[in-house]
Every structure is written in structure tokens, then in C-alpha cells.
N, C-alpha and C positions, 0 to 999 in steps of 0.2 A: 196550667197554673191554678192551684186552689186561691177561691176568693174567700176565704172565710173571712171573719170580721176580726177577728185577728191578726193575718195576712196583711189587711188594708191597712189598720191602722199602724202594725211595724214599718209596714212599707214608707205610709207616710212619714213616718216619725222618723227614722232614718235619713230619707230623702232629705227632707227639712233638716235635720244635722248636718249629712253633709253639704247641705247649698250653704250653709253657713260658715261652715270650713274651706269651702272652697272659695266665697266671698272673701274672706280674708284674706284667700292666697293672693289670690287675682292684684288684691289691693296693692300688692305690693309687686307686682309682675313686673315691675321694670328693673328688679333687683336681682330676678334668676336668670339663670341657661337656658339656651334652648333647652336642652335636655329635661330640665325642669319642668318647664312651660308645654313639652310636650307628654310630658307624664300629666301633671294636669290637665289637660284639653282630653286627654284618653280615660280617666278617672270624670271626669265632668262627662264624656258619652256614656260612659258606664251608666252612671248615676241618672243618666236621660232615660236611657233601655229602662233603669230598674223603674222607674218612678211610673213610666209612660206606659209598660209592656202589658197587653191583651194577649187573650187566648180566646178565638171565636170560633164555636160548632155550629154546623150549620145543616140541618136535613133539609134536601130537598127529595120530596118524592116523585117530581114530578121526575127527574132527571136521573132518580136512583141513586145519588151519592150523598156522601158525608161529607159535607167541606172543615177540615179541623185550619184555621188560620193562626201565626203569633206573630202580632206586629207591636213597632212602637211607632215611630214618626213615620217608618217605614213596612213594608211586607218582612218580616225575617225568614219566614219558612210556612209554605201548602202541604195541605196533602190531603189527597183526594181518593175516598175508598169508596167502590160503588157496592150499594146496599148486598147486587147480587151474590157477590162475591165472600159475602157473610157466614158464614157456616152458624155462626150461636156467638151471644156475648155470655161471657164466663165473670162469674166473681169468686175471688180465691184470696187467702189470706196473705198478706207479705212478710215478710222476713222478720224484719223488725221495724216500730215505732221509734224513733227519738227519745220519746216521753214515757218508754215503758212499755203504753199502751199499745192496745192491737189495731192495727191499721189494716184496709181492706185496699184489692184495686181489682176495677174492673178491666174488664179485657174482650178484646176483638180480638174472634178465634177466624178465622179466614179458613175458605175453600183451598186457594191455593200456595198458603206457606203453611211450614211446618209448628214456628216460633210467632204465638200471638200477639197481635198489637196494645201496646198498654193503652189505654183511654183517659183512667179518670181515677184518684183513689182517696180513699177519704174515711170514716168511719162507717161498721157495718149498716147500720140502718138508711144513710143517705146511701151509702154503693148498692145496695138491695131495691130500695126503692128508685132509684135514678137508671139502673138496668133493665127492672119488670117497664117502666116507664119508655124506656128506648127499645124494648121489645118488642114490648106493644104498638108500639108509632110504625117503624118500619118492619115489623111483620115477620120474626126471626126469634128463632128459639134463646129463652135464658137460662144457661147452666149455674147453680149454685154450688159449689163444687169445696166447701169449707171443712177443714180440717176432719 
């Protein structure tokens, strides 16, 4: 998940809209359905994940791997790639931006798949600079591979 500072502060600002709509509902929870009550409770975990949710990388070299984690209150999903197994991180342009603009994403090219692992993507100069940078750490060729 991108942290930009934008990111954060929608994130927030959302969150806090809807803890306040959902306040409301609550207030009057003795007026609905189950069926109600339990669409709320399921919107109100939504709203936990989105508010709460991490995304943490982790090199260790001692041990050769990548730890990519995304949790909220709880673990949601590991994965665990060992350095050896790296063939080169590649940066390559994506398809399309949102905003028009050109968007970039880095990539783990692996020894033993065909279809490389997405990592990280973000604009050219942070994905340039954040890949020569994980290169160099863990010791693994960087392909710049742009249009």
C-alpha cells in the first residue's frame, strides 16, 4: 500500500466520516434487523481494516529473505521470498495512471517463475531510486527496462 501523504490523510478523513455515520446508525440500533445490524457490523470491520491496515517489508540478510507482511488488528497475508531466488528487480512502466499521469512499478523478476512479482509502484524517480537502493542492500542486479 502507498503511504504517500495523500494516502494518509484521505485515509484519515474518510475513516472519521465514516465512524461518524456509523455512530449515528448504531444510535439507533435498536430500531433495525438483524439483517441491518449485521450489514453494519460488516461495514464497521471494513472500515477497521481500511483505517488500521499496514504493509511491512522486511530484509533480513542474515536469513536471505524478504519478509513483505499486511496486517490490520490482525496478520492478513505473508510472503516470504528468499533473496536467492532473485534473478534482478526490474522497473517498467504501467499501463495507465488515474490522474493521466505516468505511473511506474517495480518488480521482482525471480529465478524460478516465469510472471514477476509486483513490489512497489509509485512515480519514476521514487521507483528508480528505491530499486538502485534494494539492489544494492541485497546484492542483485537492477534492470531499468522503460518504454
Amino acid at each position: 500500500m502507498a503511504e504517500t501523504r495523500l494516502h494518509v490523510i484521505a485515509r484519515v478523513f474518510f475513516s472519521c466520516l465514516f465512524a461518524c455515520m456509523l455512530l449515528i446508525v448504531i444510535a439507533g440500533i435498536a430500531q433495525h434487523t438483524y439483517s441491518e445490524v449485521f450489514m453494519y457490523s460488516t461495514l464497521a470491520l471494513l472500515w477497521w481494516h481500511f483505517t488500521f491496515a499496514k504493509r511491512q517489508v522486511t530484509f533480513d540478510l542474515q536469513s536471505q529473505q524478504i519478509t513483505i507482511k499486511i496486517s490490520s488488528l490482525y496478520l492478513l497475508t505473508q510472503q516470504v521470498i528468499p533473496i536467492r531466488n532473485i534473478a534482478a528487480l526490474q522497473l517498467r512502466s504501467r499501463a495507465s495512471s488515474g490522474n493521466g499521469g505516468r505511473a511506474y512499478e517495480l518488480l521482482i523478476v525471480m529465478h524460478t517463475q516465469t510472471e514477476p512479482l509486483k513490489f512497489e509502484f509509485g512515480g519514476l524517480y521514487q521507483m528508480q531510486s528505491l530499486g538502485k537502493q534494494i539492489a544494492d542492500f541485497c546484492n542483485i542486479p537492477f534492470l531499468n527496462q522503460l518504454d
